[in-house]
N, C-alpha and C positions, 0 to 999 in steps of 0.2 A: 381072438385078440389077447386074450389071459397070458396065453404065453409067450406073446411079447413084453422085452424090457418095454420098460417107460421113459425112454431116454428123446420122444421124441414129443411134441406137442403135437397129436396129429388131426388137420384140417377132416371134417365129417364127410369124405368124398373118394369113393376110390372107381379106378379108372381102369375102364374094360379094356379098350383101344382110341390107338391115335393113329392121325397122320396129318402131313403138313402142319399148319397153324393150331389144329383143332384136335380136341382131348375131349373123348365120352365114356360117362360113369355107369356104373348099373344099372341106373335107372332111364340110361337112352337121351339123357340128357348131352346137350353138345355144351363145348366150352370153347370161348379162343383162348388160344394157351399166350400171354404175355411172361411168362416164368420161365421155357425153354427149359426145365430141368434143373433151374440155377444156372443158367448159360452154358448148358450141357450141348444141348440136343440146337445147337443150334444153324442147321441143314433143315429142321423142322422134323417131326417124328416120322420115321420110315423112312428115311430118304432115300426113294431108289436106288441110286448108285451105290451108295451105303450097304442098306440092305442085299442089294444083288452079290456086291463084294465077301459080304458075309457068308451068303447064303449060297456060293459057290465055294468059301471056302471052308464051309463045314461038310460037306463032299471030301474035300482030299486028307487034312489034319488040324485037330481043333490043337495039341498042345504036346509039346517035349520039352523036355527040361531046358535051360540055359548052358548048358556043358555041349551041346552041339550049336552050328554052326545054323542063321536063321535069316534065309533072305530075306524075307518081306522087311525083318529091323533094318537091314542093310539099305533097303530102298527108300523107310520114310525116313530113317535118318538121315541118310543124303537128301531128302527133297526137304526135311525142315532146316539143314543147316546151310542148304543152297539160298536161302534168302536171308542169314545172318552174317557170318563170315565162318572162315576155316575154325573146325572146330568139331566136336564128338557127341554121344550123345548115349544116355543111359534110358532104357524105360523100364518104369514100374506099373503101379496099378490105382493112385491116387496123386492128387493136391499134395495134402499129407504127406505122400510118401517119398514125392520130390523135393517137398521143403525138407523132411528130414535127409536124404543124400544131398542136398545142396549145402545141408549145415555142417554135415560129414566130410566133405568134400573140401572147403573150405578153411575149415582148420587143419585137417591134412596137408593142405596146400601150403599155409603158411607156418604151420604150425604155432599158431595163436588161437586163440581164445573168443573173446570176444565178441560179439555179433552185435551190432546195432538196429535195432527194426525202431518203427513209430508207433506213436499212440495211434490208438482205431484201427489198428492193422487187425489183418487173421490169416492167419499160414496154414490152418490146419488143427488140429485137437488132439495126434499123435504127442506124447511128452513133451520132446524138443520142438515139433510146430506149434503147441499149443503155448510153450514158453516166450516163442518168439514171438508170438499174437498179443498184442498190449493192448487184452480187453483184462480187469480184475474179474470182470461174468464168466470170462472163460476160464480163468486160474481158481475161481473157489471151490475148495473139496478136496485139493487133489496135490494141495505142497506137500511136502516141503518139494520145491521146482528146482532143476536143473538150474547151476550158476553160467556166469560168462555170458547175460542177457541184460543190454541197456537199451532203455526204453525212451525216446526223443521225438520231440513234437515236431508234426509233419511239417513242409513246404517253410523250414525254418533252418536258413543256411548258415547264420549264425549260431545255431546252438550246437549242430554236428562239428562247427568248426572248434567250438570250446570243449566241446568233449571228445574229440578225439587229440587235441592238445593235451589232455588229461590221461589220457589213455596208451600206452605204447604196445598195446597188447592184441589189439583191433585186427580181428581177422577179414570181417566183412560189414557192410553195410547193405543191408537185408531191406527191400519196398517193395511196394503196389505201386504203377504208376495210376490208377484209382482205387481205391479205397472199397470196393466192392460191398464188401459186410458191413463196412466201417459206417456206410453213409455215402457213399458213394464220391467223395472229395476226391478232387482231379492234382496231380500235380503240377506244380508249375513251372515251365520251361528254366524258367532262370533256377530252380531251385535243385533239379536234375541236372543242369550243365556246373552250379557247382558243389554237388554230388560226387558228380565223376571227376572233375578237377583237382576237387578237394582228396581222394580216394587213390588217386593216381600219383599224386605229391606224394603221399605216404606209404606207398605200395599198399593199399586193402583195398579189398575184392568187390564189386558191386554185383550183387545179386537181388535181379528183379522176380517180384513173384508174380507168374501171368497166367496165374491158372484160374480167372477167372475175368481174364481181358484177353488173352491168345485167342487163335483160328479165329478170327475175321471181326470178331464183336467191335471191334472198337474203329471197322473200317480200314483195316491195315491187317495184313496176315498176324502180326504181332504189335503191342502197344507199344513198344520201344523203337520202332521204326518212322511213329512218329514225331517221336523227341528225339530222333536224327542219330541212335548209338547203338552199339551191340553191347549188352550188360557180358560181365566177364561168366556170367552164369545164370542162366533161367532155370525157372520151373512151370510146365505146362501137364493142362490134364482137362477136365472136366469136355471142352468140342474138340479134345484133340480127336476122339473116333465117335463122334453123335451118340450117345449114350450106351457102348460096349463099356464096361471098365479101363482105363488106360492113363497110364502120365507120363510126363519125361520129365530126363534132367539135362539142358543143353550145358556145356562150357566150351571158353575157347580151347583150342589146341594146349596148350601151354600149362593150363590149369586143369584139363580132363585129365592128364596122364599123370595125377596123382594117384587116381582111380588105380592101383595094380590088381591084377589077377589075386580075388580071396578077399581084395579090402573092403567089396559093398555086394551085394548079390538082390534077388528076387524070386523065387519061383515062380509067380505068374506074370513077372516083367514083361514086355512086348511078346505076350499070346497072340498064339496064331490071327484069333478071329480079331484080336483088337489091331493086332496091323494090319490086316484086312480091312476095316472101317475105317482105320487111321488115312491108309493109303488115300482111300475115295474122297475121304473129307479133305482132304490137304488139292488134290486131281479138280475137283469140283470149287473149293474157294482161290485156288489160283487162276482157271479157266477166266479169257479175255472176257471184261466187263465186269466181274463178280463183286468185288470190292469196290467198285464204283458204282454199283446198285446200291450197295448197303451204305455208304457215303449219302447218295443220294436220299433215300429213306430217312436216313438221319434226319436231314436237313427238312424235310418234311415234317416227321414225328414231329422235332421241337418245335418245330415252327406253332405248330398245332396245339402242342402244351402251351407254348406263351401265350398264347392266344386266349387261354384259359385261366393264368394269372393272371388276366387283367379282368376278366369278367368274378370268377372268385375267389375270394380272401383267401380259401383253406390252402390252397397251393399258392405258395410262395414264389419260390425261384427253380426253377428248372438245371441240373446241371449233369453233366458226362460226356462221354466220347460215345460216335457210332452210335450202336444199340445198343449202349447199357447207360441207361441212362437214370438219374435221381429228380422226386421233386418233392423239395423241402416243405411239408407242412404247419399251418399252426397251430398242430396239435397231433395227437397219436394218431395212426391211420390205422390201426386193427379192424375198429368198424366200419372202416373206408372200402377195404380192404374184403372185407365178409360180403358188405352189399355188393359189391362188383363182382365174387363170385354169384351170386343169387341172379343180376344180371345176364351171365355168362360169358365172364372176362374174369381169368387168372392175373393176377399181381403180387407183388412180394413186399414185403416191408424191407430196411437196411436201418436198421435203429428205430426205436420210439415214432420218430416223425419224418421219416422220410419214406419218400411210396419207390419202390425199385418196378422199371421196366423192363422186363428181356425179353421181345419177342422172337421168335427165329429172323437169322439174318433174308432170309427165304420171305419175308412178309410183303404180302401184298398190297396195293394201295385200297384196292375193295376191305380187305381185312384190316390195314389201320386206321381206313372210315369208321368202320362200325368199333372199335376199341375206343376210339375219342366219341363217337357217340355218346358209348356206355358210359363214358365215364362225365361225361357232359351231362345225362338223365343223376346219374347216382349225384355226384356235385349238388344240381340244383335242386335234389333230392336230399340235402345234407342234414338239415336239421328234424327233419322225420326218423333220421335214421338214428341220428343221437339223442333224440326226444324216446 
């Protein structure tokens, strides 16, 4: 471990093999996975069809540069842009590295400046994504920062409306439609319709960041299909291929072909194997019924949580779409969070006090039994643990 950086805080636990739900360490111990990878892996780990697509396509060619011609990009691209509207689509190899081509993208387009994002956002930790992430945690160390970054508190339609009054130079208007890292805050319909209202009067660009609500999590193939729009520019990554490396950048028609030959590039952009997993994950979460599982689940899980704010204090309020879902504590969950692995239930924190859920959208009602169990025993187990 010496010679690894320290850039990471890392949990006392590494992991031999997974599949499905379940993740086991060295020591033969099983785990339910509620983390998903960060809402990675979420087909659940190995997912056959995944894996098989993979594992037939490392058989024929795992990679060639971007200077030839690559069907498998051609196929998911038309099946991720077949459920948004007419439009193109770039891929990379991270979050990161869509938000930076969407940032690229954008000011090319209009040739402006400016970028709006919100407080508690996170883009990514690349320069320009980590600028547009309005956390000060993520900016110290590392200014003097990239200018042409306003920073504007969320689900607040008055204040985008004064500051882009202010501003003539406004290339885009950069969101989470949840809050993911943030805390997991959900946005709110009316604050998204005049979002794009507002952005549309002025010609600037709305770019949602959904790489960490895309491929199904939020019960919708994409979280902007719920709030009924095609943003003029997405960015997806993390279930776009169940945990191969892979990202995109969708835009409309209009605004992609700013992109010219030479202006943005990749070398490992849409790899073989990752459109190969791409493919499958996209094949399998569109298949009849899929999204109306994980709809259903939903409605379950919460259910399950609320049921759990009323019996104890420490969880507050329950909030998110689909399966990603937050529950506001009143107080830090670290040690919340440690007993529930010692349990064998993975969880994740989203600031200070709120406890993040991700299980694979693939969860079972046997397996979300025993996850509200665990966390029913650790709960009533609360003050042992902070004693």
């Amino acid at each position: 471990m010496a010679a690894l950086m320290g850039n990471y805080s890392r949990i006392p636990l590494a992991i031999e093999s997974a599949e499905g739900a379940y993740v086991t360490d060295e020591m033969s111990k099983q785990y339910l996975d509620f983390t998903s990878g960060i809402a990675v892996c979420n087909l659940g780990h190995r997912h056959p069809a995944v894996e098989l697509a993979v594992t037939e396509q490392l058989k024929k060619v795992w990679h060639m540069s971007n200077l030839f011609e690559n069907r498998l990009q051609e196929t998911v691209a038309e099946a991720i842009v077949q459920h948004l509207e007419e439009g193109q689509v770039f891929f990379c190899n991270s979050g990161a590295e869509a938000n930076e081509a969407a940032i690229k993208l954008a000011r090319k387009k209009t040739g402006k400046t400016t970028i709006f994002t919100f407080q508690h956002s996170f883009h990514g930790r690349t320069v320009a994504a980590m600028t547009a992430t309005a956390q000060a945690k993520i900016h110290d160390g590392f200014g003097p920062l990239p200018t042409g970054f306003t920073y504007l508190p969320y689900n607040d339609s008055a204040a985008l409306k004064a500051a882009i009054e202010k501003d003539e130079d406004v290339a885009a208007v950069m969101l989470e439609l949840i809050q993911g890292e943030g805390g997991v805050h959900v946005a709110e319909q009316s604050f998204i319709d005049e979002v794009i209202a507002t952005c549309q009067a002025h010609n600037i660009l709305v770019i949602v960041d959904e790489v960490q609500t895309g491929f199904g999590r939020t019960g919708q193939l994409f979280a902007s299909q719920k709030y009924s729009f095609v943003p003029d520019i997405m960015t997806l990554a993390k279930g776009i291929a169940n945990g191969i490396p892979a990202g995109a950048l969708y835009a409309k028609t209009a605004v992609a072909q700013a992109f010219t030959p030479g202006s943005h590039g990749s070398t490992f952009g849409g790899n073989y194997l990752a459109m190969a997993a791409s493919e499958a994950v996209i094949n399998t979460m569109t298949a009849e019924g899929f999204l109306a599982q994980v709809d259903a689940t939903s409605i379950n899980l919460v259910s399950e949580l609320q049921l759990l704010t009323e019996k104890f204090p420490f969880f507050k309020t329950v909030r998110g779409q689909g399966l990603l879902i937050g529950i506001e504590c009143d107080s830090a969950v670290a040690d919340f969070i440690t007993a529930c692995r010692k349990e064998g239930l993975l969880v994740l924190s989203a600031g200070t006090n709120v406890l993040r859920l991700l299980p694979p959208l693939t969860i079972t009602t046997v397996e979300l039994n025993k996850a509200i169990a665990i966390l029913t025993k650790v709960l009533k187990n609360k003050d042992t643990i902070e004693g």
